[in-house]
PABATOR-497561 format. One line per 2 residues: number of its first residue (from 1); their letters; for each residue x, y, z of C-alpha. Coordinates in Angstrom, 1 decimal, padded with zeros to 4 digits. Each point is the difference from the previous one (the first is absolute). Example, Ala and Ser with C-alpha at 12.3 -4.5 7.8 and 13.67 -1.06 7.14 Angstrom:
2
1	as	012.3/-004.5/007.8 ~ 001.4/003.4/-000.7;
***
This chain:
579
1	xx	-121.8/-055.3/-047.4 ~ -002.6/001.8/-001.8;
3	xx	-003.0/-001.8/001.2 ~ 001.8/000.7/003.8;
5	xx	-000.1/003.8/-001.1 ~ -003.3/000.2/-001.5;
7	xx	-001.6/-001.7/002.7 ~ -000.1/002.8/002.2;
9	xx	001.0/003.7/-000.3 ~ 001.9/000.1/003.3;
11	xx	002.3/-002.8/-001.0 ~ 000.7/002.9/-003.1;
13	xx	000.7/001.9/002.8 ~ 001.8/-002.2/002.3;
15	xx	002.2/-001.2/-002.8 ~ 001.1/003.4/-001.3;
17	xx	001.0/001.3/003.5 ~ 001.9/-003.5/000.4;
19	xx	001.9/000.7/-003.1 ~ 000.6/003.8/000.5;
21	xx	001.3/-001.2/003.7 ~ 001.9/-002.4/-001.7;
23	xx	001.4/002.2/-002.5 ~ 000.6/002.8/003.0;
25	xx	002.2/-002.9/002.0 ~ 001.4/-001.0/-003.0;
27	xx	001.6/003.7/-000.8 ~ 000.5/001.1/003.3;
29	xx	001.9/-002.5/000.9 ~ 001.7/-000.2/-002.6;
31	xx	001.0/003.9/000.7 ~ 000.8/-001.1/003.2;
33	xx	002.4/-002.9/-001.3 ~ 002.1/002.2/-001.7;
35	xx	000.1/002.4/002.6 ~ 001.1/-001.9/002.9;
37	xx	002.5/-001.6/-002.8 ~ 001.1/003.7/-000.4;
39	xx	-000.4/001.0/003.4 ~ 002.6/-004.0/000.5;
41	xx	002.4/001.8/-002.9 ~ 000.3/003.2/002.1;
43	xx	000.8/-001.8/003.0 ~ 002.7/-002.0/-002.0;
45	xx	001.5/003.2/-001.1 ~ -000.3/001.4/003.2;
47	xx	001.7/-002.9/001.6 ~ 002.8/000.1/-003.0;
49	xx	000.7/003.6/000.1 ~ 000.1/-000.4/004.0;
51	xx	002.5/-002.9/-000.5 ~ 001.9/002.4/-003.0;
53	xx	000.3/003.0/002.4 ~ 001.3/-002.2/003.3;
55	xx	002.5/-001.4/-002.5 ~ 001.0/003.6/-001.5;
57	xx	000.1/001.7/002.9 ~ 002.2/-002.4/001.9;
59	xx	002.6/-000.5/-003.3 ~ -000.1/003.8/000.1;
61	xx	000.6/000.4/004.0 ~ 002.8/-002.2/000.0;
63	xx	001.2/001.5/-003.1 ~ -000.1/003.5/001.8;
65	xx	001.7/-001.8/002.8 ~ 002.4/-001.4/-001.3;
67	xx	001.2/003.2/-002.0 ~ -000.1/002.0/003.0;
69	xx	001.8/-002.0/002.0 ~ 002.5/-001.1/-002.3;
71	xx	001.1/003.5/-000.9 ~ 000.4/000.6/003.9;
73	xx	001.9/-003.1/000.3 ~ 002.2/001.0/-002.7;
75	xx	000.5/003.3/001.5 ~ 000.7/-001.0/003.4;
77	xx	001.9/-002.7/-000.6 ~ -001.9/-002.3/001.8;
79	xx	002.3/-002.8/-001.9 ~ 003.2/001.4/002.0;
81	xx	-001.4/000.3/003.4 ~ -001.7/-003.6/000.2;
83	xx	003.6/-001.6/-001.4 ~ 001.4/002.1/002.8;
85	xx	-003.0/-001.1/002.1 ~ -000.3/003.8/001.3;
87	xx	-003.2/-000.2/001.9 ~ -000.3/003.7/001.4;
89	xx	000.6/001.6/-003.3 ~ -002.2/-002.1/-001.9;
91	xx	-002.9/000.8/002.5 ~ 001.2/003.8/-000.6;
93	xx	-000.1/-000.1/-003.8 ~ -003.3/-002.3/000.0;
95	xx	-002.1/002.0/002.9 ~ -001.4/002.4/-002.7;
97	xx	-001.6/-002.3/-002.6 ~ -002.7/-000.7/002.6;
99	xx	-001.1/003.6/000.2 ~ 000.6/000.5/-004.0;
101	xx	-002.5/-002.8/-001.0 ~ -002.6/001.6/002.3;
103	xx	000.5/003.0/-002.6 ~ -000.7/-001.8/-002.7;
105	xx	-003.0/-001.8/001.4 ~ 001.2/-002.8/000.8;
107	xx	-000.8/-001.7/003.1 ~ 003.4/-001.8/001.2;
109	xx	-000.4/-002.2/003.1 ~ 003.4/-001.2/-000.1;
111	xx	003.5/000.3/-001.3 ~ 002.4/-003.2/000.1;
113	xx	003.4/-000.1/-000.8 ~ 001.7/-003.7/-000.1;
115	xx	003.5/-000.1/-000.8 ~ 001.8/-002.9/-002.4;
117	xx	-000.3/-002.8/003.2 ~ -003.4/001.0/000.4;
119	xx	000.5/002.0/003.2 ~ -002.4/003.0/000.7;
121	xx	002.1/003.2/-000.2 ~ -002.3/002.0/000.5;
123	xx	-004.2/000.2/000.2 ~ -002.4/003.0/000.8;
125	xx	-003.4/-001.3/001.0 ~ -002.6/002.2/002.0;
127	xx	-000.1/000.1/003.4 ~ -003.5/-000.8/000.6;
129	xx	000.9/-003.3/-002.1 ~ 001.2/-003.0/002.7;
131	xx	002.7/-001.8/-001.5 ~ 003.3/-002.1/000.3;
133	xx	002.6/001.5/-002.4 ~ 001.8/-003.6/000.0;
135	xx	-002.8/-001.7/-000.5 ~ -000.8/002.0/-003.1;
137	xx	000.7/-002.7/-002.9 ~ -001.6/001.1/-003.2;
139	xx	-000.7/-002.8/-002.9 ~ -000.4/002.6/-002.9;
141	xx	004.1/000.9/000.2 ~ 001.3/-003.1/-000.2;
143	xx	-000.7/-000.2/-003.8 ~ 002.3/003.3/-000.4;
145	xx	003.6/-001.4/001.2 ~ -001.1/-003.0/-002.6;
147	xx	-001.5/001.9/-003.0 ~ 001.9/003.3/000.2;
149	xx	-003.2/001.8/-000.5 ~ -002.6/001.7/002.2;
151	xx	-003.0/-001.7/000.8 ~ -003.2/000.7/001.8;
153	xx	-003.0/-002.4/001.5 ~ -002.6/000.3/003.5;
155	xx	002.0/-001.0/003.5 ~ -001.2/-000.4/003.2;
157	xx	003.0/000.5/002.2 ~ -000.8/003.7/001.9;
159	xx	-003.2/000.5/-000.4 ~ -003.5/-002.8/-001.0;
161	xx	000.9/000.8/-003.9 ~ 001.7/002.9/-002.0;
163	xx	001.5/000.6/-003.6 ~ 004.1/-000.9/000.3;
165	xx	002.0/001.4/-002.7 ~ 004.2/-001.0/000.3;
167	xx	002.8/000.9/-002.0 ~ 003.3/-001.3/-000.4;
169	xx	003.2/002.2/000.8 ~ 002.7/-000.2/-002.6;
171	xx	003.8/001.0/000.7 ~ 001.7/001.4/-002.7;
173	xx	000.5/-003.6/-001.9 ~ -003.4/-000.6/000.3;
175	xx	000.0/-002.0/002.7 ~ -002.8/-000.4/002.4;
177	xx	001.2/001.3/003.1 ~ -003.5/000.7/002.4;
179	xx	-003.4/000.1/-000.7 ~ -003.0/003.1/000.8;
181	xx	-003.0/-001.2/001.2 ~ -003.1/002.5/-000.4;
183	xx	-003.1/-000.8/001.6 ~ -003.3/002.0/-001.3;
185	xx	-003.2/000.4/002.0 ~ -002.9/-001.9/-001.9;
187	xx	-001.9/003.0/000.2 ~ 002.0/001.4/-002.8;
189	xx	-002.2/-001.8/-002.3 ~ -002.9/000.7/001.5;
191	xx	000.6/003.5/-000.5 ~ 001.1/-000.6/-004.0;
193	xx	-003.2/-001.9/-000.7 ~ -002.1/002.7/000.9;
195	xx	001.7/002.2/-002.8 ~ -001.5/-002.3/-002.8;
197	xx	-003.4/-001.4/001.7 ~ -002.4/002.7/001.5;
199	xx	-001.5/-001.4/003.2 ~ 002.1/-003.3/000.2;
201	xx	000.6/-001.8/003.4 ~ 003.0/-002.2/000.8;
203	xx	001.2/-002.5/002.4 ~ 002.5/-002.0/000.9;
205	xx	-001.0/-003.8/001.0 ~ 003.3/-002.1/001.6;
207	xx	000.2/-002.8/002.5 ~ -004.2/-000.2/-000.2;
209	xx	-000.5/003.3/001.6 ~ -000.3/003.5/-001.9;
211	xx	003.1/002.1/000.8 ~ -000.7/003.1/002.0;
213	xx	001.9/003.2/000.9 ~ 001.6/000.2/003.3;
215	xx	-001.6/003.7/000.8 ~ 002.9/000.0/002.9;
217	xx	003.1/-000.2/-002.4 ~ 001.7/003.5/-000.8;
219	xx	002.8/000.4/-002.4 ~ 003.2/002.3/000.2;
221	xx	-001.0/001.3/-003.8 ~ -000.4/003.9/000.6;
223	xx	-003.4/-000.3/-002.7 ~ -003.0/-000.7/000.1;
225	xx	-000.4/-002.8/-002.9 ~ 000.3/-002.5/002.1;
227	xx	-002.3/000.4/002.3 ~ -002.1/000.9/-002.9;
229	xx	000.6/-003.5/-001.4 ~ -000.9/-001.6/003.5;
231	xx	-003.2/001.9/000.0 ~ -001.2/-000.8/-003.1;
233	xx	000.9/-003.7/000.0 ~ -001.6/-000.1/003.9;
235	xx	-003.2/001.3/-001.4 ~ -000.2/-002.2/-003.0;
237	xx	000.6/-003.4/003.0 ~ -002.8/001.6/001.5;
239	xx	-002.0/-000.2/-003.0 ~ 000.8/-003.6/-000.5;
241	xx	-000.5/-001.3/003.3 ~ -003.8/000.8/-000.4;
243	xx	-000.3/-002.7/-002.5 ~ 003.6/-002.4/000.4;
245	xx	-002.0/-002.5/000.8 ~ -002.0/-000.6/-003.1;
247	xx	002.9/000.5/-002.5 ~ 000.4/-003.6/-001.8;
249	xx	004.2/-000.1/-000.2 ~ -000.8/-003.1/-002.5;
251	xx	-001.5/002.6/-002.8 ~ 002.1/002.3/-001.6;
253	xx	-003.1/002.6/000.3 ~ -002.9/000.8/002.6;
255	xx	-003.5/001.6/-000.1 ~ -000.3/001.6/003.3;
257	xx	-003.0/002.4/001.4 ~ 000.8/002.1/002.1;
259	xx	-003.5/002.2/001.2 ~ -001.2/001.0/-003.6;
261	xx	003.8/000.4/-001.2 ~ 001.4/-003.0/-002.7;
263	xx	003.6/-000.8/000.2 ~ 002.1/-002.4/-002.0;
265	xx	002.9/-001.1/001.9 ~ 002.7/-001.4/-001.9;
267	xx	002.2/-002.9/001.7 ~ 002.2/-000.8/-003.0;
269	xx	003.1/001.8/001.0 ~ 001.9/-002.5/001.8;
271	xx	003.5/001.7/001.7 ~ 002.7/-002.5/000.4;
273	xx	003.8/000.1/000.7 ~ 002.9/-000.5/-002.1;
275	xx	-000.6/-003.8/000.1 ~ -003.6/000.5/-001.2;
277	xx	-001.4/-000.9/003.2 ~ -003.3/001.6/001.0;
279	xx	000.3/002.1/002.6 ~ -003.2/002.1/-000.3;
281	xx	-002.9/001.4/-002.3 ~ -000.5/003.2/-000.8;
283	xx	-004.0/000.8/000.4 ~ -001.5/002.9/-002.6;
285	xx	-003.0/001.1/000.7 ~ -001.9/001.9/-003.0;
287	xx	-003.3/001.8/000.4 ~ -002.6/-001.8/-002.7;
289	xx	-003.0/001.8/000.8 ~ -000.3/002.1/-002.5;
291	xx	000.3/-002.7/-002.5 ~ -002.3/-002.4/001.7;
293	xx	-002.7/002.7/-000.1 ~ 000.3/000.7/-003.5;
295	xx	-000.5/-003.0/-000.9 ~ -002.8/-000.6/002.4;
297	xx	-001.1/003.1/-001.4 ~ -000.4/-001.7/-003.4;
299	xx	-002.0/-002.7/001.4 ~ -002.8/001.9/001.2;
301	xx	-000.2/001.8/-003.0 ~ -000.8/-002.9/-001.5;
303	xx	-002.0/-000.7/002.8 ~ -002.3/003.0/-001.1;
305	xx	000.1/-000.8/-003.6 ~ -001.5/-003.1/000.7;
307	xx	-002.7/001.7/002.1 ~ -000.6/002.5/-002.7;
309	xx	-000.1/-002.6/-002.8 ~ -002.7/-002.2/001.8;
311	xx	-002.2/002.8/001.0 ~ -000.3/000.9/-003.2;
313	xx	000.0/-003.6/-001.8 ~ -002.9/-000.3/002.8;
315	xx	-001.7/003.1/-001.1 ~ 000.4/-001.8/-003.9;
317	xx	-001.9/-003.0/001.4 ~ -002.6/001.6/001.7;
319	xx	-000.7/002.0/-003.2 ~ 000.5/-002.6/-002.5;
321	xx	-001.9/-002.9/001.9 ~ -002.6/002.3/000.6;
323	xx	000.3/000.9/-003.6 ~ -000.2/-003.3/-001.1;
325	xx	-003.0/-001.1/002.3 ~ -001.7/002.8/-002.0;
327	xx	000.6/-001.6/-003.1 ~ -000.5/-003.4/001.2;
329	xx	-003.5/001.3/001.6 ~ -000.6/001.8/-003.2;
331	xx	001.0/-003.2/-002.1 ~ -002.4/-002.3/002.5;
333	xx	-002.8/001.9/-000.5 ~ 000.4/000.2/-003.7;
335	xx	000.7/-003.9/000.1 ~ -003.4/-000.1/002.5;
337	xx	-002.1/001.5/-002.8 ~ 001.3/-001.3/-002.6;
339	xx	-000.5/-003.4/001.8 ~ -003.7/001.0/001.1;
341	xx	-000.6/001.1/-003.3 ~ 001.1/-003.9/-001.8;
343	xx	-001.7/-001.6/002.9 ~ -003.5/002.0/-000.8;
345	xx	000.2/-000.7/-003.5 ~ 001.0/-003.9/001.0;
347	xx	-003.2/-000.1/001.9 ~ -002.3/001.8/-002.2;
349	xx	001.3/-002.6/-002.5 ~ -000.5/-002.9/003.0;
351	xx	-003.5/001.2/000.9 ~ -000.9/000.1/-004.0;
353	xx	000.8/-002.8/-000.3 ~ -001.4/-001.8/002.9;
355	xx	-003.4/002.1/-001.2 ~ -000.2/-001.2/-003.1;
357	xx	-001.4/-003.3/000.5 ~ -002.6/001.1/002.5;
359	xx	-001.0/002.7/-002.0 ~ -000.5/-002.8/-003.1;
361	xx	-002.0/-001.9/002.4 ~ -002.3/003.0/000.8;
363	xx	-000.7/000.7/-003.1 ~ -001.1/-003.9/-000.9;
365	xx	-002.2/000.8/002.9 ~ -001.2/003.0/-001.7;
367	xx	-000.6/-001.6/-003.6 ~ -001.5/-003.0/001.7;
369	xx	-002.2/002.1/001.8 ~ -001.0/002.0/-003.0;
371	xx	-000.7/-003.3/-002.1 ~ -002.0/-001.6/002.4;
373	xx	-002.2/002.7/000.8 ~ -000.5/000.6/-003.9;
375	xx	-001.4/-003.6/-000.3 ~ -001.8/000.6/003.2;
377	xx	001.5/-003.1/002.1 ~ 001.5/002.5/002.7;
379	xx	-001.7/-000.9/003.2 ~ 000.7/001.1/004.1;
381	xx	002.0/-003.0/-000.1 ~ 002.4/000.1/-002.7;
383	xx	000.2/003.9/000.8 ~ 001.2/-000.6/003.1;
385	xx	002.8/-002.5/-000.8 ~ 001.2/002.0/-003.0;
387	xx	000.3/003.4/002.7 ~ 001.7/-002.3/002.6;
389	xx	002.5/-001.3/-002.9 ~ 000.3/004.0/-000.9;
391	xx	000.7/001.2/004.1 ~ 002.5/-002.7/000.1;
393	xx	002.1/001.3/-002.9 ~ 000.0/003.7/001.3;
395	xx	001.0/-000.8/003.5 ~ 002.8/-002.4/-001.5;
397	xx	001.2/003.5/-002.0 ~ -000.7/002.2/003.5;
399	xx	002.1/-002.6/002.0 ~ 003.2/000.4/-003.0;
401	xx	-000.2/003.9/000.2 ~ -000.1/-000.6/004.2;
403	xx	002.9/-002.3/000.1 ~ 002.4/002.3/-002.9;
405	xx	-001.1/003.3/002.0 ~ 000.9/-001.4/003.2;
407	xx	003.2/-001.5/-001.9 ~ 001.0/004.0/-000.3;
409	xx	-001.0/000.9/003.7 ~ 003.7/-001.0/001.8;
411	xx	-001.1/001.7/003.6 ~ 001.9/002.7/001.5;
413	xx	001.3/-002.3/003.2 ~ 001.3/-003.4/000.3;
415	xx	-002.0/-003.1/000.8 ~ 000.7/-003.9/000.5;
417	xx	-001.0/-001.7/-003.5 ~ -000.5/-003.7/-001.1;
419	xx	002.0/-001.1/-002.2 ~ -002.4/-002.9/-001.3;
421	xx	-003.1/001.5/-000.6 ~ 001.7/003.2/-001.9;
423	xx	001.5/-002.7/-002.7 ~ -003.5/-001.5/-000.5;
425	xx	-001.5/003.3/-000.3 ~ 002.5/001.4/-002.3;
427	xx	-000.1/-003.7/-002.4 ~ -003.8/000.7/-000.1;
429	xx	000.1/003.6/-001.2 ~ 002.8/-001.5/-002.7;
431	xx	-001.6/-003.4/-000.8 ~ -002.4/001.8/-003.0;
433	xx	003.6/001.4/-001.7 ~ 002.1/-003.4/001.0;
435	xx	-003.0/-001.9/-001.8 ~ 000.0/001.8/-003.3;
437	xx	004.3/-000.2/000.1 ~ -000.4/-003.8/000.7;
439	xx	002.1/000.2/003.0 ~ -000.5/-002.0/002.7;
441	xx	000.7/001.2/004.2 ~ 000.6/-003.2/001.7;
443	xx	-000.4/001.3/004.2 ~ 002.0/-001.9/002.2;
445	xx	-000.1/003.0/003.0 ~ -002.5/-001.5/002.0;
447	xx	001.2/001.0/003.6 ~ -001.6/003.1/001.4;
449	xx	003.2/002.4/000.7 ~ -000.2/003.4/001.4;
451	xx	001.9/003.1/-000.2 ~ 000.2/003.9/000.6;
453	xx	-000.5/001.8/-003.4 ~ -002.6/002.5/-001.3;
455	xx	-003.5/-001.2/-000.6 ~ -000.1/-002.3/-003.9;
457	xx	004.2/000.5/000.0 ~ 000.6/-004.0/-001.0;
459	xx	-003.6/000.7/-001.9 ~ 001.6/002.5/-002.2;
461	xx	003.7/-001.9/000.3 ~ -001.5/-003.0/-001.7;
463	xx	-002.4/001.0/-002.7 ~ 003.2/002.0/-001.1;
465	xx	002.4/-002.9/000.4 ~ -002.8/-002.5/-002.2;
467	xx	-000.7/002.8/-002.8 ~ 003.3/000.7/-000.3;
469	xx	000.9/-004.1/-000.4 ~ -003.2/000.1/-002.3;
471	xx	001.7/002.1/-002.6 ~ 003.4/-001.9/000.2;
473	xx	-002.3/-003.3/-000.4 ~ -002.0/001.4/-003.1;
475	xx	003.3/-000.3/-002.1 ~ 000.2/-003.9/000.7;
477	xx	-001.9/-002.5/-001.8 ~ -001.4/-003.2/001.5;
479	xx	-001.2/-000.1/004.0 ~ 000.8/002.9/001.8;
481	xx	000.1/000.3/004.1 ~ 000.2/001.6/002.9;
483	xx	001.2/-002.1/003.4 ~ -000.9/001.9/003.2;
485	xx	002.2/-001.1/003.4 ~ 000.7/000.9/003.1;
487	xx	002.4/-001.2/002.7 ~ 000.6/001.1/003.9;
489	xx	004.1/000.4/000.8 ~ 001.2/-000.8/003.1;
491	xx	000.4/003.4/001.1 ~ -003.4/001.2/000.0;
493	xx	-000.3/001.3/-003.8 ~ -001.7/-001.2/-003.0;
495	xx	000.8/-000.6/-003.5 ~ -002.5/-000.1/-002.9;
497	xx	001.1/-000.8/-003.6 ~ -001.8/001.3/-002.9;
499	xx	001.2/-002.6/-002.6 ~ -000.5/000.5/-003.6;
501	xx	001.1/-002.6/-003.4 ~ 000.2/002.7/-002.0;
503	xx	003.9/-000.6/-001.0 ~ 001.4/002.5/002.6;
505	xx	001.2/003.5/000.5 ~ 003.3/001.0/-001.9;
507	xx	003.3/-000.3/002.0 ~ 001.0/003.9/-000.6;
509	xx	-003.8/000.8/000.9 ~ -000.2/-002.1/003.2;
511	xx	001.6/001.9/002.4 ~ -001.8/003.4/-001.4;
513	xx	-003.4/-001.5/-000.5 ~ -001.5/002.0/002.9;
515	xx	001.3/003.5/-001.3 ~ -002.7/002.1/-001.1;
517	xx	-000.6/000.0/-004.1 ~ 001.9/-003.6/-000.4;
519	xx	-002.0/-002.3/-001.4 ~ 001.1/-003.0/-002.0;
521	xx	-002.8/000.7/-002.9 ~ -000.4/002.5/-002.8;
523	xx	-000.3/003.6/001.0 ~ -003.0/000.3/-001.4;
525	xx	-001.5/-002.8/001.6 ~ 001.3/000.7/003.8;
527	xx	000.7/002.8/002.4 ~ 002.2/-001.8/002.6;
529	xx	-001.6/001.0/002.9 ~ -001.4/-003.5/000.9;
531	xx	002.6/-001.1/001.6 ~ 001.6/003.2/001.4;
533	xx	-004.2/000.8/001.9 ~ 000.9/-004.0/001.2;
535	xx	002.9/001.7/001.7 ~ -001.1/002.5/001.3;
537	xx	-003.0/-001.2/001.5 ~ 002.2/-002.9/001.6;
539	xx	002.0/002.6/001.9 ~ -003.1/000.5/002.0;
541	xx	-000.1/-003.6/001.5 ~ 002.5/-001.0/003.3;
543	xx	003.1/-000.9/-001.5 ~ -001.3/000.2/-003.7;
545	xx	002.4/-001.3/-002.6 ~ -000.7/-001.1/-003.5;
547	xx	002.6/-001.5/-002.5 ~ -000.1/-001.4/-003.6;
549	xx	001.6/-003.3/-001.0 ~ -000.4/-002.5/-003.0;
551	xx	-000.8/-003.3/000.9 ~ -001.4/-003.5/-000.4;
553	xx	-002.7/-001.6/002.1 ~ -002.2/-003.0/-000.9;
555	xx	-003.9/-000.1/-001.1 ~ -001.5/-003.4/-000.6;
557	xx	002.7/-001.6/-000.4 ~ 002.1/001.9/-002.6;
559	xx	002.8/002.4/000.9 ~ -000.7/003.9/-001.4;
561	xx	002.1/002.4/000.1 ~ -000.8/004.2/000.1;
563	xx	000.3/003.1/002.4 ~ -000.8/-000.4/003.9;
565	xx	-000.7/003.2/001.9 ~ 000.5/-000.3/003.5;
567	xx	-001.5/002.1/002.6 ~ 001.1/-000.5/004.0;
569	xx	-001.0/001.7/003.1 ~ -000.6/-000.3/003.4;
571	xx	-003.0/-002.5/001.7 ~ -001.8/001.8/002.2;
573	xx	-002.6/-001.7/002.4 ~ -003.8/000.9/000.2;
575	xx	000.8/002.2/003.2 ~ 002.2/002.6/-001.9;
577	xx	003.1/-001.4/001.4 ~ 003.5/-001.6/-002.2;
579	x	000.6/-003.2/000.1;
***
């Protein structure tokens, strides 16, 4: 991972806005996670406090009910007259309950009065309601002859569905005589639901079909409550048909759009009758846009932190990486001089040495000159051979200080070089030092390859490679060598080994050994830059490449063992093109 990284800068860059968009998903969506869990918990309580309310508002109905109605029972003897099955005065004494409930806000659709065989005594339903008094067989009072008690459930007798609430009549000995059947418009809860949720819509949904408001029925109730009710619950079936069609009845709640409004519409109330058979659902539609936004709203926010936070993480890279390509600049140039500075002193010591036998010869010439003319046996001849000896020494030293000054002079534009000739050339400028260290260059690279690189690249690449095995080689006693190769890969590139048996590099230098100022021997005695110019100058050759291993190879016929530098890159042919 490190190499991947330094490799390039804009992998730096690339992988620090992977892992800030990473870290950006990770959070925001985590924020989102636990809001859509709360925003799940608030539909939950919704649904449960909906649930709650339908429940408490129906015990406390029927309570209300049943209260009322027994205390008119009571009063009017309502016992008496069905044992005495007096039809005309029960309807007298029961006629004004309908018009009392509508003064208490309660819409009353019908009033039922069975006696002890079950017979209707006496029933007020609306006009504008079509219906068969015999017919009229309600499930929800069967229960009170047998418990005693009141009871209350959903019935479908006079109209689709409405809220039945029956009580037993008692005689003086308790015994149930008759039974009062109240039926309640189901707009009565609409209207109470509205009193704890702001903005809520509710439905009725029975027999597969949302149940809507006959606009055409009128009541006998002298106020307006009723009506009131009707209105309300006709706009909210309205509201519901827009969307009826999506509503999943399987789920308990819905996420329904509506324009750029969010509802969640509860299903969970289930209505059923006194057997616990379901007869409807009661639909609750809350308004969830604010909520919805809110926590949208906290998403972008984040949105815009992450924009902020990599604008400026970009404006940190552009000024740190061009920061640091100051340093590095400032650091190559350094390394550059530094670099030129050993490689001078390397050839002055080179050239000084390659001089000095020359110059020993010229001045035998010079003494022998001297001598000869002192015993006068210096003729034309022997002058002539002794100058010719003389001119052949100096243009031996011009050709060193050509071929080192040259070495320096890399070109300013790339070129095709041979790889063949530049190892020959850089053995022969070596072959005085390699002499005088014993060490031995055994050249197996005798295939011309080319290559684009700047003019004396593999020149310079191998006189550094063999001086730098040179030093390594000094410390070992007995013969010392240098095996040249080169072999073609199949993909068009080249590998020449530069192989040493000089013992090896180190394990915990090997993988460093082309870092600048690593070197393997005293400090006094090496810079190491060898290696890390080797590198450099290979990054200037078509797929350039160099490594460092420790291996054997086999040299007339023994096995020796030592470091192999490798150097790769790409063949190129003759014409400038890749192979």
């Amino acid at each position: 991972m490190k190499k991947f990284l330094e490799a390039s800068k804009k992998r730096i860059v690339i992988v620090t806005y992977v892992l800030l968009f990473c870290m950006f998903c990770f959070f925001s969506f985590m924020d989102l996670h636990k809001r859509t869990s709360d925003y799940a918990f608030f539909a939950n309580k919704i649904n449960t406090f909906i649930k709650n309310a339908h429940d408490s508002e129906s015990e406390y109905l029927c309570s209300r009910l049943v209260n009322y109605v027994s205390t008119i029972a009571k009063e009017k003897n309502f016992a008496e007259l069905l044992k005495a099955g007096d039809t005309k005065e029960l309807e007298k004494v029961a006629q004004p309950i309908f018009h009392d409930f509508g003064k208490r806000y309660v819409p009353i659709i019908s009033v039922l009065i069975y006696d002890g065989r079950g017979k209707l005594r006496y029933h007020m339903v609306p006009p504008s309601i079509v219906h068969e008094p015999q017919k009229l067989r309600p499930h929800v009072g069967i229960d009170a002859f047998a418990t005693k008690k009141y009871t209350y459930g959903y019935e479908t007798n006079i109209v689709p569905l409405y809220f039945c609430t029956v009580l037993p009549v008692r005689d003086a000995l308790s015994k149930v005589v008759g039974t009062v059947e109240i039926g309640v418009d189901l707009s009565f809860f609409h209207y109470n639901l509205k009193w704890f949720l702001h903005d809520v819509r509710t439905a009725i949904f029975s027999g597969g079909r949302l149940l809507e408001i006959d606009r055409g029925n009128k009541t006998d109730s002298a106020e307006f409550v009723y009506d009131y009710y009707k209105r309300l619950k006709s706009n909210d079936a309205e509201f519901f048909n827009q969307f009826k069609d999506r509503i999943d009845f399987r789920r308990t709640k819905n996420d329904i759009q509506l324009g750029d409004k969010y509802y969640l519409v509860s299903t969970s109330q289930i209505l059923r009758d006194n057997n616990g058979r379901e007869v409807g659902k009661y639909l609750v539609a809350y308004d969830m846009t604010e909520l919805r936004n809110r926590h949208w709203g906290y998403f972008y926010v984040w949105l815009l932190f992450f924009a902020i936070t990599a604008c400026v993480m970009l404006c940190i890279n552009l000024v740190g990486f061009r920061k640091y390509e100051h340093i590095i600049t400032d650091q190559g140039k350094m390394l550059a001089q530094r670099s030129k500075q050993c490689a001078l002193g390397e050839m002055l010591g080179h050239i000084g040495h390659q001089w000095r036998q020359p110059l020993y010869n010229l001045s035998l010439i010079v003494q022998n000159i001297g001598v000869l003319n002192q015993f006068g046996k210096l003729d034309d001849a022997l002058l002539g051979k002794q100058i010719t000896q003389a001119n052949q020494n100096i243009e031996y030293m011009s050709n060193i200080i050509d071929d080192w000054r040259s070495l320096l002079m890399s070109g300013s534009s790339r070129t095709l070089i041979e790889l063949k000739g530049s190892v020959e050339r850089a053995i022969a400028m070596v072959a005085p030092v390699m002499e005088q260290s014993r060490v031995t260059i055994v050249n197996r690279i005798t295939t011309p390859v080319h290559t684009m690189g700047f003019v004396n690249d593999l020149v310079q690449l191998t006189i550094n490679v063999l001086l730098n095995a040179r030093d390594q080689l000094s410390l070992v006693s007995g013969e010392r060598f240098i095996l040249l190769s080169c072999s073609e890969e199949a993909a068009g590139g080249v590998t020449v080994t530069f192989q040493d048996n000089g013992g090896g590099i180190p394990d915990h230098l090997l993988k460093r050994i082309f870092e600048p100022y690593v070197t393997t021997k005293d400090k006094a005695d090496g810079t190491g830059l060898g290696l890390y110019l080797c590198q450099q100058i290979v990054e200037n050759l078509d797929g350039g490449k160099v490594w460092a291993e420790n291996r054997s190879f086999e040299l007339d016929g023994e096995t020796r063992n030592g470091a192999c530098i490798c150097l790769q890159f790409t063949r190129t042919t003759e014409g400038g093109k890749s192979i």
